[in-house]
C-alpha positions in Angstrom: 15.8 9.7 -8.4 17.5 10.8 -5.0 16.8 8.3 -1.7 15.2 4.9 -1.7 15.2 3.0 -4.8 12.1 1.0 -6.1 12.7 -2.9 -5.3 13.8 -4.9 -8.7 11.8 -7.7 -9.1 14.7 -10.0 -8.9 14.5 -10.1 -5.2 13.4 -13.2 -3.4 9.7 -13.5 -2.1 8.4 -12.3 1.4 6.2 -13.6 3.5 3.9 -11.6 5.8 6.0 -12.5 8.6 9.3 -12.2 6.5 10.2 -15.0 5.7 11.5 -16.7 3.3 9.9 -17.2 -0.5 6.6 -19.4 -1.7 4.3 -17.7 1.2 1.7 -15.8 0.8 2.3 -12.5 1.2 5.6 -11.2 -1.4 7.4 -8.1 -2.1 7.3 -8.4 -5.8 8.6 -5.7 -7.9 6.9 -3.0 -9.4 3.9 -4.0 -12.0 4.2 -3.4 -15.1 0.1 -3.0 -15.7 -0.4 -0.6 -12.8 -1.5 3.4 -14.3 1.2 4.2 -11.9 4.4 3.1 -13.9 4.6 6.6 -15.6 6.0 7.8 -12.5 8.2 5.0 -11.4 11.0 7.3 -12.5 10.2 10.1 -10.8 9.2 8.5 -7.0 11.9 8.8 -4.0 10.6 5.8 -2.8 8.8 2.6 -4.2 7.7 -1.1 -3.0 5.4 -3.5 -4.1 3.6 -6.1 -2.3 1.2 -9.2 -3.5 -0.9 -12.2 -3.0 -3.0 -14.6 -4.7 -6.5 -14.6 -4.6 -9.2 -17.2 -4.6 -11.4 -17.6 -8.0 -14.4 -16.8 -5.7 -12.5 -13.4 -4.6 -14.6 -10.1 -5.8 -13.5 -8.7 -9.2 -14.1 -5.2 -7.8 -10.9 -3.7 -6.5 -12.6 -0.9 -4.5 -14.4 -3.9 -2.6 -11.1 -5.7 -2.4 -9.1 -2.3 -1.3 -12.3 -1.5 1.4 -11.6 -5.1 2.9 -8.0 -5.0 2.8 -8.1 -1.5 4.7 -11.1 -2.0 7.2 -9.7 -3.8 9.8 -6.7 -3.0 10.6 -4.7 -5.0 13.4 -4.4 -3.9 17.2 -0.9 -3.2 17.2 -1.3 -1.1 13.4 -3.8 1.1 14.9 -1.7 1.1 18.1 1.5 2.6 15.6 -0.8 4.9 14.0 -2.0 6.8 17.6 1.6 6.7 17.9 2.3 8.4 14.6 -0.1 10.4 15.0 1.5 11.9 18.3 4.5 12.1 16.6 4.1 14.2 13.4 2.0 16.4 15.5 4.5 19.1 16.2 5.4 18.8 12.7 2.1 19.9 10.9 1.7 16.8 9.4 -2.0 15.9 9.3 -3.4 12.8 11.8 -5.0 9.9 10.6 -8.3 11.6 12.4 -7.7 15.0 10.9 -7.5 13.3 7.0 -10.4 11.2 7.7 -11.9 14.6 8.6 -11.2 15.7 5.2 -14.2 14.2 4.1 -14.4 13.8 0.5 -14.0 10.2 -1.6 -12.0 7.7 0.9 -11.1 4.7 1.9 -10.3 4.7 5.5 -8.3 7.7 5.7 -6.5 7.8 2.2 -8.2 9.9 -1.0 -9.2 8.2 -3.3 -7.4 9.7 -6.6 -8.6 7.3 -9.7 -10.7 4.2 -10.2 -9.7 2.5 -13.1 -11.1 -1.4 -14.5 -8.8 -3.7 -12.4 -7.1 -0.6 -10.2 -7.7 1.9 -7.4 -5.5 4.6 -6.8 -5.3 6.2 -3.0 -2.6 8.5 -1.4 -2.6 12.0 -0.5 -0.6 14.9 -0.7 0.8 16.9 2.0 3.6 19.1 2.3 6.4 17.1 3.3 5.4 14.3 0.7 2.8 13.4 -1.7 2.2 9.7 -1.7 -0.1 7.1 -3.9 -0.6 3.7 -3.4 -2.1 1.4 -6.5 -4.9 -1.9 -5.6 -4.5 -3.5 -8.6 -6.1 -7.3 -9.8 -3.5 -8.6 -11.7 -5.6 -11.7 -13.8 -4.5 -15.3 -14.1 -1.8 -15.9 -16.2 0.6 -18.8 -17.0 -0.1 -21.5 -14.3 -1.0 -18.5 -11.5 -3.9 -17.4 -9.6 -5.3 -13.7 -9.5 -3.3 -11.7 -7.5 -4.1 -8.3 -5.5 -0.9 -6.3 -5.9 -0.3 -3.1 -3.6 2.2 -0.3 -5.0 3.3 2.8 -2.5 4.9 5.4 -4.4 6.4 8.1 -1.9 7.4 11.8 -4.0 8.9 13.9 -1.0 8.5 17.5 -1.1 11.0 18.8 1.5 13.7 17.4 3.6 11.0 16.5 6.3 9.8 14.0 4.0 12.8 11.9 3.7 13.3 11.8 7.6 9.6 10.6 8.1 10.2 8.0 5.3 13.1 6.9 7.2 11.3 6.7 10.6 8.2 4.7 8.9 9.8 2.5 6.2 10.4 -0.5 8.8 6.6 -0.1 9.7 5.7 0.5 6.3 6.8 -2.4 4.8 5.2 -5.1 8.2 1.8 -3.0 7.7 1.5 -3.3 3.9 2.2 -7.1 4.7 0.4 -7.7 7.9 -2.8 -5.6 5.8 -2.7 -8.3 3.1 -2.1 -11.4 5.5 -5.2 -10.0 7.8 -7.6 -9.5 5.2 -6.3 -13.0 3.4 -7.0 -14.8 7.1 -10.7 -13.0 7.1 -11.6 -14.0 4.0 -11.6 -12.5 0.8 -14.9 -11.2 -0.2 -17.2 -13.0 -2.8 -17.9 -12.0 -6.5 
């Protein structure tokens, strides 16, 4: 595996706002359960992030991915018109144009799989094909449900890695900020 390295689990907790460990938000490493892990290996680029959720949260992961994804903050949709301007000269496809796309999504990402406990989204493109795993982790040991996000980035050029390298910083506050937004509106209910 060539580029950015998946996050070992060893590595202290992060909050949404990145600070330090026991908040609610935390870059965790990569699960274990997710129908992802076959291709750990194989990804240029990996993270992980998770939080608890409430017993009276929804079981249903497409209902918790939908929430999680539906309202993104001012200044996320301000870096995605941004992005969007961006990648333009590069061929990469807008946020409008994938919505465009039509076919099974949520927001603007495909939905790949749906699984008991997982939803996979992502898409491919031809600088990189990317998937990103919802997955309901259940209670265990002393600890709550948690929602756990996985991005797995596979980059199929060069101008994949440079547009990894431009985003990862924004990346890694979106995933974050996503998971502290929808926490702060309130998960929905069985």
């Amino acid at each position: 595996m060539s580029g950015f390295r998946p996050v070992p689990s060893r590595y202290p907790s992060i909050d949404a706002a990145g600070g330090p460990s026991g908040a609610r938000v935390r870059q965790v490493g990569l699960p274990s359960a997710s129908r992802l892990r076959s291709t750990y290996a194989r990804a240029d680029f990996a993270d992980a992030f998770s939080v608890d959720l409430p017993d009276a949260a929804s079981h249903d992961v497409e209902v918790l991915a939908r929430h999680v994804f539906a309202q993104p903050a001012a200044w996320v949709a301000m870096l995605l018109r941004i992005r969007d301007g961006l990648v333009r000269p590069f061929g990469i496809r807008s946020t409008a144009g994938l919505r465009a796309g039509g076919g099974d999504r949520i927001n603007f990402f495909r939905v790949f799989a749906r699984h008991d406990g997982e939803i996979i989204i992502g898409e491919d493109d031809a600088h990189l094909d990317f998937r990103v795993s919802l997955l309901v982790q259940p209670a265990s040991q002393g600890q709550p449900r948690r929602l756990t996000v996985t991005t797995l980035v596979f980059y199929n050029r060069l101008l994949g890695r440079a547009y990894i390298a431009l985003i990862l910083p924004f990346h890694r506050r979106v995933v974050r900020a996503a998971l502290d937004r929808a926490r702060q509106r309130g998960w929905p209910a069985r």
